[in-house]
Backbone bond lengths (Angstrom), bond angles and torsions (degrees), N, CA, C in turn:
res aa  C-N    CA-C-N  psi(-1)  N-CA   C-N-CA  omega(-1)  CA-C   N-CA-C  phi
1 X - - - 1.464 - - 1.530 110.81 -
2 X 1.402 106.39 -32.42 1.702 95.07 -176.44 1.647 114.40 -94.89
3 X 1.318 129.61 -9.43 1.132 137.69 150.74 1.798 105.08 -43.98
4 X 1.489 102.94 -68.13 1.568 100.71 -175.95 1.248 129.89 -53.02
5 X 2.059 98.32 -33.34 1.713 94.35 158.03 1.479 137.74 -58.53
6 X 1.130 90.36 -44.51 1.877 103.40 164.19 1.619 125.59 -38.06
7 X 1.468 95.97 -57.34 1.459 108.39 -152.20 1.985 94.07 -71.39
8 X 1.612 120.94 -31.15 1.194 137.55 -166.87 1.571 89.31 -82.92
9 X 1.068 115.35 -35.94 2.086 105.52 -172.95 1.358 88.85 -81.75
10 X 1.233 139.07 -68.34 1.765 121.34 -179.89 1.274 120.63 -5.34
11 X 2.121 88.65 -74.77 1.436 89.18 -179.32 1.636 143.19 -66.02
12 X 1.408 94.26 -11.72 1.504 105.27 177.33 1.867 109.82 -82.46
13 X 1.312 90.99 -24.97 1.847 97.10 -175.03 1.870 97.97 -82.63
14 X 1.311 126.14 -17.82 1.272 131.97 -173.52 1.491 105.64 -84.61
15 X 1.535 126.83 -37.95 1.842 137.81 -137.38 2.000 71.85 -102.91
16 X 1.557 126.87 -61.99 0.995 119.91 129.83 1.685 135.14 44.88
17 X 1.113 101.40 -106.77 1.373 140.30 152.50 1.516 111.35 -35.72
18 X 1.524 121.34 -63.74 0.891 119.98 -144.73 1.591 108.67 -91.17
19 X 1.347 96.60 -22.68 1.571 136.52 -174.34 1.706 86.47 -61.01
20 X 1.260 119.14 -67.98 1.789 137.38 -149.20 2.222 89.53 -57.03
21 X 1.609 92.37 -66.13 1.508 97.75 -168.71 1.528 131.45 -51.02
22 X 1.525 100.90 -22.79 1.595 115.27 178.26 1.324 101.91 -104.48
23 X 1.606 134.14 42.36 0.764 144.20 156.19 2.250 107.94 -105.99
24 X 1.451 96.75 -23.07 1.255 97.35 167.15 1.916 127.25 -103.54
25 X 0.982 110.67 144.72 1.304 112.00 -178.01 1.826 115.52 -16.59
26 X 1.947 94.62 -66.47 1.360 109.46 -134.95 1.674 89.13 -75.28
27 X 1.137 112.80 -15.71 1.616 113.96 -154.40 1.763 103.67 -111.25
28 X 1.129 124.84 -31.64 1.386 137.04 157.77 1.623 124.16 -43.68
29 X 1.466 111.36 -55.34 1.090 124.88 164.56 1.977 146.13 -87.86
30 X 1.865 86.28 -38.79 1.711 92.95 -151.51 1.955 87.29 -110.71
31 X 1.427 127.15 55.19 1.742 100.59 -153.37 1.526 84.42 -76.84
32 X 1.135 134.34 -29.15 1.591 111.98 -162.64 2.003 100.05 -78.22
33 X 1.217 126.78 150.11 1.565 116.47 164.08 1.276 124.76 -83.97
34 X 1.759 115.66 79.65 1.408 124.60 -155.89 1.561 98.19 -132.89
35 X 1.056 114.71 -23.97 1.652 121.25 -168.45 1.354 117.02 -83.73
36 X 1.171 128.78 156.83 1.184 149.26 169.95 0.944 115.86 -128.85
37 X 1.892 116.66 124.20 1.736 111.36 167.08 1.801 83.23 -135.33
38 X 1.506 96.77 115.30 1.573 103.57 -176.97 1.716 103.97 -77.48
39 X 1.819 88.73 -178.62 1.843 103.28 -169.36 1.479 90.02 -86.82
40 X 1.414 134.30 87.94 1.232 96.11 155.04 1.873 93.75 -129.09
41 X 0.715 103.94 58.64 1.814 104.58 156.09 1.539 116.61 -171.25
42 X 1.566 90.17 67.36 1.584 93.09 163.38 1.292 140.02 -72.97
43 X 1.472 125.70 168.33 1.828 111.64 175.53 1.162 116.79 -56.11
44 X 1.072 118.38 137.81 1.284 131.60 170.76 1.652 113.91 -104.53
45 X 1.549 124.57 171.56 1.306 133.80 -163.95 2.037 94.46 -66.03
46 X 1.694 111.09 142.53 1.308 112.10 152.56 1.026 126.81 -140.38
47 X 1.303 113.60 -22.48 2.088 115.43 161.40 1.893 99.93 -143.91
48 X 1.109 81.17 155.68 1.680 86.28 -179.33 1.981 88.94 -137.12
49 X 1.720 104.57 167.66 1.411 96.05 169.42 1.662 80.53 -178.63
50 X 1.711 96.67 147.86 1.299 106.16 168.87 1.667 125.85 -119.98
51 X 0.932 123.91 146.98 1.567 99.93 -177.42 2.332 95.70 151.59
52 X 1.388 89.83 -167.40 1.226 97.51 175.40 1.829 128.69 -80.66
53 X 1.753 93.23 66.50 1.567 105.90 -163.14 1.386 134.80 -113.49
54 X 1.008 131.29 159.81 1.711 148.77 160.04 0.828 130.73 -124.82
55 X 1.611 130.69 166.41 1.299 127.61 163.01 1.550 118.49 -123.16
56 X 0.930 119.76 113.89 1.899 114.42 172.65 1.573 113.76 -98.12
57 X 1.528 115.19 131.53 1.531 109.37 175.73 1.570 115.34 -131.17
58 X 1.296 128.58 156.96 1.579 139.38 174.88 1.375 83.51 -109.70
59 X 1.984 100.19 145.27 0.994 120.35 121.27 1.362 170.12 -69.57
60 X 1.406 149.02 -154.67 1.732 122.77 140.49 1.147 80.61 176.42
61 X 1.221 97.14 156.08 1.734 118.44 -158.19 1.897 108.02 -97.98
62 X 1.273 114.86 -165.14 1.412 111.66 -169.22 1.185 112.23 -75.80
63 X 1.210 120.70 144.08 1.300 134.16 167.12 1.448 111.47 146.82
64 X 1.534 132.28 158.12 1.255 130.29 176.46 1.838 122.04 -71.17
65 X 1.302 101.18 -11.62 1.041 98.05 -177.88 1.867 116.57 -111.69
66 X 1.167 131.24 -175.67 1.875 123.22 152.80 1.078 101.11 135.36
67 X 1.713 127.21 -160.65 1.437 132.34 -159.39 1.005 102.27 -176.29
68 X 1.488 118.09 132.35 1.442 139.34 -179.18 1.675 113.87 -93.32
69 X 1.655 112.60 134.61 1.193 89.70 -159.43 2.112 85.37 -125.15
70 X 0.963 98.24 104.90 1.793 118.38 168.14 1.582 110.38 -57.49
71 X 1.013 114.11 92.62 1.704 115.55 168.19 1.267 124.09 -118.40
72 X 1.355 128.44 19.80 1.617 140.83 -175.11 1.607 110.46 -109.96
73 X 1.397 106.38 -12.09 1.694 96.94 -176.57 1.556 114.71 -79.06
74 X 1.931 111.92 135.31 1.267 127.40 -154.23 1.727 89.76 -78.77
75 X 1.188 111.69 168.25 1.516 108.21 -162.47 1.351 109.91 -80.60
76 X 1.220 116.43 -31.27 1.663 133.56 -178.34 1.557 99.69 -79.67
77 X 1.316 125.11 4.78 1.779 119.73 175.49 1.544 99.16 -55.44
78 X 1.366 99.19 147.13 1.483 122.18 163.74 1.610 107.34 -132.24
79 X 1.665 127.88 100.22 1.132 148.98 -157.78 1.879 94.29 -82.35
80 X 1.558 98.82 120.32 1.608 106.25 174.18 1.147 117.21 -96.47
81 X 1.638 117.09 -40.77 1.529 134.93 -159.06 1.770 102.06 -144.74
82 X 1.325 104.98 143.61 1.488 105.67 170.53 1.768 103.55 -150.94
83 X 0.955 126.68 136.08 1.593 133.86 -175.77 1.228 117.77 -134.52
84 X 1.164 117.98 124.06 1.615 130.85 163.69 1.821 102.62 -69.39
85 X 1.231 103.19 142.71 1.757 98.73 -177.62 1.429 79.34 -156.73
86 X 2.058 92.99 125.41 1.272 111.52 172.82 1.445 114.05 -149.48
87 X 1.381 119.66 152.11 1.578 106.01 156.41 1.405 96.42 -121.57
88 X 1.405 97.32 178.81 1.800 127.61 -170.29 1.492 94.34 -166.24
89 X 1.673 94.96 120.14 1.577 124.50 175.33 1.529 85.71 -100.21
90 X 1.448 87.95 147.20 1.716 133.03 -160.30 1.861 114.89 -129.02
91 X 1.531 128.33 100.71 1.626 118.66 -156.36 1.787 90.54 -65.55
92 X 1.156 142.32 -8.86 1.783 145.42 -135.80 1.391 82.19 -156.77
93 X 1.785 102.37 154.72 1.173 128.82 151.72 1.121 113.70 -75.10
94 X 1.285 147.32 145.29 1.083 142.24 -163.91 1.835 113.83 -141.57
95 X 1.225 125.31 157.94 1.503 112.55 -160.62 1.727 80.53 -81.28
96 X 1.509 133.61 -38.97 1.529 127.94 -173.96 1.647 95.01 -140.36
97 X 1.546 73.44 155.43 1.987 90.86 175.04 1.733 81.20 -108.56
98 X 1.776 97.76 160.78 1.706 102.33 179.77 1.582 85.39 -171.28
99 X 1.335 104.31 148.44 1.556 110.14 160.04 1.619 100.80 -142.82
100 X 1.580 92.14 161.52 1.736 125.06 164.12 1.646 100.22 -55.71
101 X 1.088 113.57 118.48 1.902 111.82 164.54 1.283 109.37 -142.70
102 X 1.065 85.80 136.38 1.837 102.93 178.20 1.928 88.59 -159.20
103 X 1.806 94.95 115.85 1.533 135.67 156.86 1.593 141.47 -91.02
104 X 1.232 125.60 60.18 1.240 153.11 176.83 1.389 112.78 99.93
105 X 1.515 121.50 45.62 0.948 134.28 -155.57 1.864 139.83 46.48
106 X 1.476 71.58 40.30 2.080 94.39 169.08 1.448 100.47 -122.07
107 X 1.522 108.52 101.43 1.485 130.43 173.98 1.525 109.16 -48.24
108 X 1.357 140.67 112.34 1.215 151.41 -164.87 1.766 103.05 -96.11
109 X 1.475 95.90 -35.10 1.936 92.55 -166.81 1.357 90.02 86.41
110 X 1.516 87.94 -163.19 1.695 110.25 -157.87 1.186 78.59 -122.22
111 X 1.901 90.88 119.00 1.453 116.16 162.06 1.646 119.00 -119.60
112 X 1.394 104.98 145.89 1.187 122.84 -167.50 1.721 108.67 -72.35
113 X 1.269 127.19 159.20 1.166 142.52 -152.62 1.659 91.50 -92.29
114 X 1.266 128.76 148.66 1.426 116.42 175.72 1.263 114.31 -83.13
115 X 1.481 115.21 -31.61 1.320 132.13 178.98 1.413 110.63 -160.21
116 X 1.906 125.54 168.16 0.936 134.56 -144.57 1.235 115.32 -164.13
117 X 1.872 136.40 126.27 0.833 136.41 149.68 1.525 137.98 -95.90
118 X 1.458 93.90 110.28 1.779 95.90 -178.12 1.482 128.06 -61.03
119 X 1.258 105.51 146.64 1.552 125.83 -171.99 1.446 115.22 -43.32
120 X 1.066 120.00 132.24 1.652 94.59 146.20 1.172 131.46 -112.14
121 X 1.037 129.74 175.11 1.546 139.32 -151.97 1.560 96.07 -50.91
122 X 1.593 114.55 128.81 1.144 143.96 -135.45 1.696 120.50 -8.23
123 X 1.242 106.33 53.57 1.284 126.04 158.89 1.461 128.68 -99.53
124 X 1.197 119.88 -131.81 1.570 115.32 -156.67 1.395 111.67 -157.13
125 X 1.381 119.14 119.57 1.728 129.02 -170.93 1.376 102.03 -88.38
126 X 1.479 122.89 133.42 1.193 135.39 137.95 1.672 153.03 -118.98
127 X 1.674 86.91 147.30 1.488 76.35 -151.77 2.191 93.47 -103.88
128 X 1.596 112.56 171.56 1.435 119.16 -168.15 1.487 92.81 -141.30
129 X 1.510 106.27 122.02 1.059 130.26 120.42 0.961 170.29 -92.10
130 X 1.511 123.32 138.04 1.583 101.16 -156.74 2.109 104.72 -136.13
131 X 1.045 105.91 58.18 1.600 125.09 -162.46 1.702 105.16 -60.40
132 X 1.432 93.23 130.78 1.776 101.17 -169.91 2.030 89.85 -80.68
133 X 1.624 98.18 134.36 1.434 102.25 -176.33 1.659 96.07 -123.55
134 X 1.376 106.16 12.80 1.850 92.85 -158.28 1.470 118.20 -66.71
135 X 1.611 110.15 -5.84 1.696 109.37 167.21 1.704 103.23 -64.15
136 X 0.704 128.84 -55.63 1.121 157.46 145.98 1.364 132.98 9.08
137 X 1.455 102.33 -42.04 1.724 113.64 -176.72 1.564 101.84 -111.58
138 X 0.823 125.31 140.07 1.581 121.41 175.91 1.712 116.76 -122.86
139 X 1.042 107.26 -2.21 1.849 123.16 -168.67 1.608 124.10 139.84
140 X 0.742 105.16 -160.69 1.590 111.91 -177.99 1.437 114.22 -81.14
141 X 1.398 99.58 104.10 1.679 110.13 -179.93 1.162 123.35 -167.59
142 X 1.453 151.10 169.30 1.274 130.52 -164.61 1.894 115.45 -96.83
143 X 0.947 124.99 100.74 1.504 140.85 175.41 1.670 122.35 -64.80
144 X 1.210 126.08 104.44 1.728 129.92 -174.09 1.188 88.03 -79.29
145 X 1.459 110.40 179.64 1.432 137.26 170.06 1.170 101.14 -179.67
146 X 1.447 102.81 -177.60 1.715 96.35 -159.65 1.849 90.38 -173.88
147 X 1.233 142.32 75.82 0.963 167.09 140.25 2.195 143.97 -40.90
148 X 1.577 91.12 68.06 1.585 94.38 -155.39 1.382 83.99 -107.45
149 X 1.814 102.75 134.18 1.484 132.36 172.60 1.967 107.77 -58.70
150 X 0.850 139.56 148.39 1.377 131.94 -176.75 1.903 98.83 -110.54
151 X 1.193 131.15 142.36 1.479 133.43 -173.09 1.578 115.46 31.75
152 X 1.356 91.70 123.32 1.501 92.82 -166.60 1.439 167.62 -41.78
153 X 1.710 92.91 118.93 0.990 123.87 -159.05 1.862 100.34 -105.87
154 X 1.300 100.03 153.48 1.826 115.45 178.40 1.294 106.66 -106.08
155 X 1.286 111.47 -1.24 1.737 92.85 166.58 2.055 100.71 137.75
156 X 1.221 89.37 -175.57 1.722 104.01 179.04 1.771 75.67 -135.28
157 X 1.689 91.67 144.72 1.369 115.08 173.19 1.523 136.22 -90.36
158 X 1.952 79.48 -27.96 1.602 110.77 -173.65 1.287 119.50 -162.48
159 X 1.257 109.48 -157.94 1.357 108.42 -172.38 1.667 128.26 -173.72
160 X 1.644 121.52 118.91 1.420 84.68 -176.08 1.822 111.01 -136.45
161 X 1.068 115.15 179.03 1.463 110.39 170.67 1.570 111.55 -142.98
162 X 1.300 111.28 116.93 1.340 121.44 -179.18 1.494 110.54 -115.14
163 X 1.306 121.84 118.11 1.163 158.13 156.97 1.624 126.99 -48.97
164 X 1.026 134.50 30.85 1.824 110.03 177.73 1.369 133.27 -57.34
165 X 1.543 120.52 126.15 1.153 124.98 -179.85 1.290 131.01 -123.40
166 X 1.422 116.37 -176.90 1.961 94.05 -178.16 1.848 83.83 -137.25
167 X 1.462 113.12 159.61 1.153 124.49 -177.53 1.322 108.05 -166.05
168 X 1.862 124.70 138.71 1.286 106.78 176.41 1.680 117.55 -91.01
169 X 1.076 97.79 43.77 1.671 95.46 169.35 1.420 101.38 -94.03
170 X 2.042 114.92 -28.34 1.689 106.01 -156.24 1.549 115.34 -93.58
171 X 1.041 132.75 112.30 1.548 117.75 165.19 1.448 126.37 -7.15
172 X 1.789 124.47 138.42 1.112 96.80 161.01 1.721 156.65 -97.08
173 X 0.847 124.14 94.00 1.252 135.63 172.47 2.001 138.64 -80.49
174 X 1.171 101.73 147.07 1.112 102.81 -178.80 1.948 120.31 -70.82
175 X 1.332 120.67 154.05 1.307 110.31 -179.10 1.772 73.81 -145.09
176 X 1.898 99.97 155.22 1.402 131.84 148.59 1.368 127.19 -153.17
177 X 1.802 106.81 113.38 2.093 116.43 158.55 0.736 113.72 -38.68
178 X 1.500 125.34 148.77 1.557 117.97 150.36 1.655 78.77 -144.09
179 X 1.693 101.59 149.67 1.201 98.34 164.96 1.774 105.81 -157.37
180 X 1.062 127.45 -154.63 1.908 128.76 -149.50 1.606 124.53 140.29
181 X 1.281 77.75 -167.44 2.277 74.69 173.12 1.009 77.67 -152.46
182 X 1.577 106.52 138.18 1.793 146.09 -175.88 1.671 100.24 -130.14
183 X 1.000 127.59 94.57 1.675 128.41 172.41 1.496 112.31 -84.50
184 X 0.959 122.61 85.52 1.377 128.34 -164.36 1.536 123.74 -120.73
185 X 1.610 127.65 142.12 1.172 126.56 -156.58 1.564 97.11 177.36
186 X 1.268 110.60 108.39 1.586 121.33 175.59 1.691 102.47 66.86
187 X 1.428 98.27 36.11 1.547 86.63 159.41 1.561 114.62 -149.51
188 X 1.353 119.68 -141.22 1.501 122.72 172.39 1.500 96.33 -123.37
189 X 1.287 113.45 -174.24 1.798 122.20 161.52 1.687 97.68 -172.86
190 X 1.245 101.16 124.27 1.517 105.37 170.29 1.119 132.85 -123.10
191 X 1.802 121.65 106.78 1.438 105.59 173.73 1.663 138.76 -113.41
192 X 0.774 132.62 177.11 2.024 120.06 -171.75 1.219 109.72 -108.71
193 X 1.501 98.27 -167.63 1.274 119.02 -155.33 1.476 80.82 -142.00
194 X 1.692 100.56 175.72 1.499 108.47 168.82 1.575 101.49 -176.08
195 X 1.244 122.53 19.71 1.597 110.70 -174.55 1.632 108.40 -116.29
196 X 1.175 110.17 -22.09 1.824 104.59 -150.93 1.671 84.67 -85.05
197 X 1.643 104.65 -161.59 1.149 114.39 -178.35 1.898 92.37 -143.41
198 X 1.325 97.15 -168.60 1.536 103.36 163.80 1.236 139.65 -76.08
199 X 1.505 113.02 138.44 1.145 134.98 -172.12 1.344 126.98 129.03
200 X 1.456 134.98 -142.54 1.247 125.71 173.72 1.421 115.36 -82.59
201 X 1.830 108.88 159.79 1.548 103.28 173.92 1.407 95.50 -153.93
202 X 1.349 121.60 -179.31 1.337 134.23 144.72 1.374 132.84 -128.55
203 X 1.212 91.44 125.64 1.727 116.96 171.89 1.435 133.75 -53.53
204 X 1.188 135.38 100.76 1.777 131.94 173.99 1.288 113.16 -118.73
205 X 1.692 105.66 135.03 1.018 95.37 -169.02 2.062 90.49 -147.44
206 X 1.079 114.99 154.68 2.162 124.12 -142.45 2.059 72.35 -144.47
207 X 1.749 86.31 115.56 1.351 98.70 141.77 1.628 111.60 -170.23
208 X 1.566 100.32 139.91 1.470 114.85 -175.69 1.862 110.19 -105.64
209 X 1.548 88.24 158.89 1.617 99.70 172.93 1.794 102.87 82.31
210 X 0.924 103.86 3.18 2.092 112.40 153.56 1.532 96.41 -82.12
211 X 1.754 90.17 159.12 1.034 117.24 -151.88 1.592 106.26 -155.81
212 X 1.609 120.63 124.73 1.288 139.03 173.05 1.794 108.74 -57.38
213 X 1.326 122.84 72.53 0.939 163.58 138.90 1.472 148.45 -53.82
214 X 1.129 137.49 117.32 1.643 122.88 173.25 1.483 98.17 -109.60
215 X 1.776 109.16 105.28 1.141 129.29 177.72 1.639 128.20 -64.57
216 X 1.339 115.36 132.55 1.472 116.57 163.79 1.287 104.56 -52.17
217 X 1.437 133.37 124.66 1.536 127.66 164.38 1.489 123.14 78.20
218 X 1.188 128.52 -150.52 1.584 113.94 -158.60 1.336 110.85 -117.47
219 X 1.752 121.33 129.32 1.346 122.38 -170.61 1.933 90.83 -117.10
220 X 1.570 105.82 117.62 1.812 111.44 -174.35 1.220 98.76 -166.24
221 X 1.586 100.44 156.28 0.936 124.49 -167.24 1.755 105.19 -126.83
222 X 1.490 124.46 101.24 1.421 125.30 -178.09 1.500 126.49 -114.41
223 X 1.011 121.49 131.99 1.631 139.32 -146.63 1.359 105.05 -124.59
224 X 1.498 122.90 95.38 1.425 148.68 172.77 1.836 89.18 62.71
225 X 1.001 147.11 38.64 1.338 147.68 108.94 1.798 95.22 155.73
226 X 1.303 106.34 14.58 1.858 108.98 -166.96 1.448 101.39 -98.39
227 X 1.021 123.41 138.63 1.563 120.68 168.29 1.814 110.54 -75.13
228 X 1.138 106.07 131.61 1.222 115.75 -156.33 1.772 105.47 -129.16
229 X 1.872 106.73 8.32 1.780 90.61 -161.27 1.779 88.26 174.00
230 X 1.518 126.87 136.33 1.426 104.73 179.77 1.639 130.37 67.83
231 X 0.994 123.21 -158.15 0.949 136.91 -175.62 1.909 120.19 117.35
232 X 1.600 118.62 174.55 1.229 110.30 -172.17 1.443 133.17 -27.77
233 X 0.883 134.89 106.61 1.586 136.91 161.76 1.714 99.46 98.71
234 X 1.337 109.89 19.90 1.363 122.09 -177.73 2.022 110.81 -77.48
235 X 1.175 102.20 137.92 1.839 103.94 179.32 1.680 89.50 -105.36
236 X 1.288 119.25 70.79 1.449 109.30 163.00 1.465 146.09 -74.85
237 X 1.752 93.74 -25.43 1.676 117.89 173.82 1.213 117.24 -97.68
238 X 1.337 120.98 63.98 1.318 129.33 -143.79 2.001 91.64 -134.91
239 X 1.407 81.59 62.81 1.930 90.87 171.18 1.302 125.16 23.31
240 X 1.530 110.15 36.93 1.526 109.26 -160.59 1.844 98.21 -79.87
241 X 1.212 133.39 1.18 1.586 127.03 152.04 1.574 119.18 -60.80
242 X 1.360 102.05 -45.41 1.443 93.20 -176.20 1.831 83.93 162.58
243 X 1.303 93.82 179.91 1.832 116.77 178.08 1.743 98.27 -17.61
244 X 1.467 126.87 106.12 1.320 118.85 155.77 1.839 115.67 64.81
245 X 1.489 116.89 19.76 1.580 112.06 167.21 1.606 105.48 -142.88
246 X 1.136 105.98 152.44 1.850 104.95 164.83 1.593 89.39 -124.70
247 X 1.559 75.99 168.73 1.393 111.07 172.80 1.201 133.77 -129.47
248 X 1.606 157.29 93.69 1.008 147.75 -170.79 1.674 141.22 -109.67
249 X 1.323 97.10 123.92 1.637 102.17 -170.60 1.619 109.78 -95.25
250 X 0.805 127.30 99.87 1.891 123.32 -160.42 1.905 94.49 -115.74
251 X 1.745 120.85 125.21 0.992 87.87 161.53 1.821 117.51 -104.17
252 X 1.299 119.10 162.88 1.313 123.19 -147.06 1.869 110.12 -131.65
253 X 1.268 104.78 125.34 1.531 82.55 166.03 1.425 125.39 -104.26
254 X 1.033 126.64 164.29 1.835 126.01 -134.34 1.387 91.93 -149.31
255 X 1.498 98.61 140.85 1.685 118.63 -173.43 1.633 111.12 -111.16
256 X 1.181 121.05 161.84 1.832 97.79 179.69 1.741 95.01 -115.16
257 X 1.522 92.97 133.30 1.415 112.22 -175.51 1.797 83.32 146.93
258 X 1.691 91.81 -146.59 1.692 116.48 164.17 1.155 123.04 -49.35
259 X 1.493 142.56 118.37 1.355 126.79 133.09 1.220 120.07 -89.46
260 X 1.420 121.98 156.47 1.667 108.66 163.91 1.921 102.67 -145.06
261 X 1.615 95.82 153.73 1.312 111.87 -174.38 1.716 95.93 -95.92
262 X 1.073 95.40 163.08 2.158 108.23 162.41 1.623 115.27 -147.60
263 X 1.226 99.99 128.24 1.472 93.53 173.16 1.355 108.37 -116.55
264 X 1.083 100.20 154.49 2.000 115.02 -174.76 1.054 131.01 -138.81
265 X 1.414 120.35 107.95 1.308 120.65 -165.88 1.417 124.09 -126.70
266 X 1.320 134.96 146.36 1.281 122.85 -145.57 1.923 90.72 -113.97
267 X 1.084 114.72 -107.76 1.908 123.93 176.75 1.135 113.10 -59.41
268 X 1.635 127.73 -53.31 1.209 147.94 -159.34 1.909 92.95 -71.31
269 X 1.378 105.80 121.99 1.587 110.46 -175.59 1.582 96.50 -113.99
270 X 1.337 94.48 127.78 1.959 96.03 -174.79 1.406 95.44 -141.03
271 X 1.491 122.31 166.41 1.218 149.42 146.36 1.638 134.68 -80.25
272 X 1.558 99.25 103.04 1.672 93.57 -156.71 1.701 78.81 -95.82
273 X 1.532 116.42 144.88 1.342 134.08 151.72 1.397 136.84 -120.53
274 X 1.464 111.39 2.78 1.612 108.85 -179.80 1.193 110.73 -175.01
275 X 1.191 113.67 128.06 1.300 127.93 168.78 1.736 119.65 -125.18
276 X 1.172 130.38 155.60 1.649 139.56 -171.74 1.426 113.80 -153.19
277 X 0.982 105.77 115.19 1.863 111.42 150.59 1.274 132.22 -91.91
278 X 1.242 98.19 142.20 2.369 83.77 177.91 2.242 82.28 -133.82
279 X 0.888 75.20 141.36 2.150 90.18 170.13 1.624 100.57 177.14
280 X 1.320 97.13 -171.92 1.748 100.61 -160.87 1.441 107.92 -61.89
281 X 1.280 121.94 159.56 1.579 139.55 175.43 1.287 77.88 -55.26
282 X 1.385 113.05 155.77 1.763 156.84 145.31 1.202 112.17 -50.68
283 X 1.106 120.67 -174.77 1.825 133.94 171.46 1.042 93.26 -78.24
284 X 1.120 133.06 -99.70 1.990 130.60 -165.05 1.460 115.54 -5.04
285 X 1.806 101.65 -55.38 1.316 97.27 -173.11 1.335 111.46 -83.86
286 X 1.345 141.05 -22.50 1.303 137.36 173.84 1.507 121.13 -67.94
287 X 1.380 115.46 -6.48 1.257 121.15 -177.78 1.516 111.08 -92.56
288 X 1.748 115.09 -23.39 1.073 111.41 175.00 1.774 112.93 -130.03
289 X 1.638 89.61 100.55 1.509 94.84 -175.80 1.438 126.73 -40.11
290 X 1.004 140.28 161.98 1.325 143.69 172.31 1.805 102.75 -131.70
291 X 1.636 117.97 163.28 1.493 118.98 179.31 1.578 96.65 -53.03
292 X 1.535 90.72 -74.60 1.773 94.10 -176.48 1.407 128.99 -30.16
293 X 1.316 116.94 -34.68 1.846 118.86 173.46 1.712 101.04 -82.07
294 X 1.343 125.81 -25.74 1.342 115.81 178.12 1.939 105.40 -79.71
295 X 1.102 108.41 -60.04 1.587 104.28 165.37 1.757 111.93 -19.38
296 X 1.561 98.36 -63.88 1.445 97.60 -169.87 1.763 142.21 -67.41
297 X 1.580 76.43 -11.87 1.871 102.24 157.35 1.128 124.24 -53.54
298 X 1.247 96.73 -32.50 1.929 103.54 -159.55 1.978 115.45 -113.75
299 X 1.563 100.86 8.45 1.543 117.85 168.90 1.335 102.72 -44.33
């Protein structure tokens, strides 16, 4: 009798098991390292702003539902921009990605995906959102949401909320979002910049459905062509936000013209959706002063 108990708890601790992993992308679909889902739909530009700025963001881990809780905003913040940034994997291509949203209990309806990466052959479509909430945020406090994929979908991995604000404690400098869905796995994906100027900056960059892993091939993160994070045989996307997302604060130095980020990922198949820079205004903007850049002369 206790043999038979055994052999039945295995299998239930194994079915289990097997149940948990095909709940994630990389392990559901791709187990041998043979696949390719190339970079070609990286973030692209979604707010830019210049002036006396930052950005602060919460996370929250997988599931359709939870609440981000903002505790870094300086007391004198004045909130410009605020964004929900999500993806939702899809088993089908689908003519639209759309989800159920509702943001601190302001019913959104079913909103459409901004953009979308299609499946490949019996793989998995995803779609990115990136929903303006900035009526929405009022300061540092804890924010629900509640986020359901519409026709089938396997889930949201992660979750984020980014904040830009202006305050006269911060220098002025330029910041720009960009965000999308990048389905990526054994490849690169690279996207730019175009606002800051020279000198120092920092880099953020939001991706869900990674996984604490020791990857086939190279998990990095490279900044106008320098490795900046990772590298070969590196486990860098290794959900260090919480359940299935990272988060990254890189600081970076920044040229005026183009910058561009790359991400690289070897086995581990994730969904990159956002990346941001903030470093000095550009030429354009330095040519035409503003109060706020004259204020900030005189700190």
């Amino acid at each position: 009798m206790f043999k038979v108990t055994a052999v039945l708890f295995f299998i239930l601790i194994l079915f289990m098991s097997v149940a948990i992993a095909e709940n994630v992308p990389s392990s559901a679909f791709f187990e041998e390292p043979t696949s390719r889902i190339s970079g070609d739909n990286p973030p692209t530009p979604l707010f830019e702003y210049t002036g006396q700025c930052d950005l602060v963001f919460a996370g929250a881990t997988m599931g359709e539902s939870g609440s981000f809780d903002l505790t870094t905003l300086p007391d004198d913040a004045t909130i410009i921009a605020a964004y929900f940034i999500t993806g939702i994997w899809y088993e089908d291509n689908l003519d639209s990605y759309s989800m159920a949203f509702n943001f601190n209990g302001t019913d959104f309806g079913v909103v459409d995906a901004d953009t979308y990466d299609e499946a490949i052959e019996d793989g998995l479509g995803l779609g990115g959102f990136s929903h303006d909430v900035t009526a929405e945020v009022t300061g540092n406090s804890s924010y629900s949401f509640s986020a359901v994929g519409i026709e089938g979908n396997i889930g949201p991995y992660g979750h984020l909320l980014t904040v830009v604000y202006t305050s006269e404690s911060l220098p002025f400098r330029a910041l720009q979002l960009l965000s999308g869905a990048e389905s990526l796995q054994f490849d690169s994906s690279t996207a730019s910049f175009d606002v800051v100027g020279d000198g120092q900056g920092m880099l953020h960059i939001f991706t869900e459905a990674d996984q604490p892993e020791a990857s086939d091939g190279e998990e990095s993160i490279r900044f106008n062509g320098s490795l900046i994070a990772g590298g070969p045989g590196s486990d860098l996307f290794a959900s260090n936000g919480g359940d299935f997302f990272s988060y990254f604060e890189l600081p970076v130095t920044v040229q005026s013209g183009s910058n561009s980020v790359t991400i690289t990922t070897g086995e581990d198949w994730f969904g990159w959706h956002f990346a941001a820079l903030v470093g000095p205004p550009g030429a354009v903007e330095t040519r035409h002063s503003t109060w706020d850049q004259l204020k900030s002369y005189f700190r």
